[in-house]
C-alpha positions in Angstrom: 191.7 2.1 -28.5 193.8 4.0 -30.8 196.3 1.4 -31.0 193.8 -0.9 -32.2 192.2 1.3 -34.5 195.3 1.9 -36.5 196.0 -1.6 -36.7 192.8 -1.8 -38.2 193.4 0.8 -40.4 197.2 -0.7 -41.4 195.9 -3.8 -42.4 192.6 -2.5 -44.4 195.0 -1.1 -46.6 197.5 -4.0 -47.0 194.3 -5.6 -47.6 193.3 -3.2 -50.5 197.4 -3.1 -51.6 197.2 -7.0 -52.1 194.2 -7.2 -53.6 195.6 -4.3 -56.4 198.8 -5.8 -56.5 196.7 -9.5 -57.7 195.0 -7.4 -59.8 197.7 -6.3 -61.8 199.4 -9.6 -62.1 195.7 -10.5 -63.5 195.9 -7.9 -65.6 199.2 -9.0 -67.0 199.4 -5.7 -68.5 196.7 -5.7 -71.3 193.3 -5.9 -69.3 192.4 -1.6 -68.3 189.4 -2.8 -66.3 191.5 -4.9 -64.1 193.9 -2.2 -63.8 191.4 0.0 -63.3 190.4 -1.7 -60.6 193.9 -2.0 -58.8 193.8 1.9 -59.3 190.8 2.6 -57.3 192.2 -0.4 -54.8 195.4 1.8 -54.3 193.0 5.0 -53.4 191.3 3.6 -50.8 194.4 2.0 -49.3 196.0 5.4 -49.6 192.8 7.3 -48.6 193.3 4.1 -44.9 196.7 5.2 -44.4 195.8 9.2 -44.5 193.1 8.4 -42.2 195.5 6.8 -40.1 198.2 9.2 -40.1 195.7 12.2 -39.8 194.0 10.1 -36.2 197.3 8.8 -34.9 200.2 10.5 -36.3 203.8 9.8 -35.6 202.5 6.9 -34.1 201.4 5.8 -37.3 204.1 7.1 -39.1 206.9 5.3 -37.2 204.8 1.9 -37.4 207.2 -1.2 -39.6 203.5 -1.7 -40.7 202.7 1.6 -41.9 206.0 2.0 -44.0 205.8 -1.0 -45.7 202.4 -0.8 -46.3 203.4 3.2 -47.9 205.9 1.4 -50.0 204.1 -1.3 -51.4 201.2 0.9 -52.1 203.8 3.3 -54.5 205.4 0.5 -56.1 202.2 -1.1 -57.1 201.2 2.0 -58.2 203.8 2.9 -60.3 202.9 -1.3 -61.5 199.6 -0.4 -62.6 201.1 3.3 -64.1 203.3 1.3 -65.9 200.9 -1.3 -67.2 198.3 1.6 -68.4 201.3 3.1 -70.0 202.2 0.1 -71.9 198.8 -0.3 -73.2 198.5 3.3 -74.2 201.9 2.5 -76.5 199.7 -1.0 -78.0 196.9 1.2 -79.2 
């Protein structure tokens, strides 16, 4: 059951990752409620994968799913950091 759980849990939050990352690209840099929205995307995939580390640890941890899922979430992150930045520099 566990193992099916943090599947569940893995792909919630490549769900949410996906759906920040199209954000962004929506966004194109210049629309803050669209990157707003990718922010609060990338918490709740962050707050999925905490879950799932915290219920199934190494487990989770050592899952090809999991990493990438860790990576994608920090590089869209740092996307959307990026993009906020940029319009912080146009105003």
């Amino acid at each position: 059951m566990a193992h099916t759980n943090l599947h569940q849990q893995l792909q919630q939050a490549s769900e949410q990752i996906k759906g920040a990352q199209q954000a962004v690209s929506n966004a194109q840099g210049s629309d803050a409620e669209l990157l707003q929205q990718a922010y609060e995307q990338l918490e709740q995939a962050e707050a999925e994968l905490q879950q799932a580390q915290n219920e199934a640890g190494t487990e989770a941890t050592e899952n090809p799913q999991f990493q990438q899922a860790y990576e994608q979430l920090h590089d869209t992150r740092q996307q959307v950091q990026e993009a906020q930045q940029n319009n912080s520099d146009v105003l």
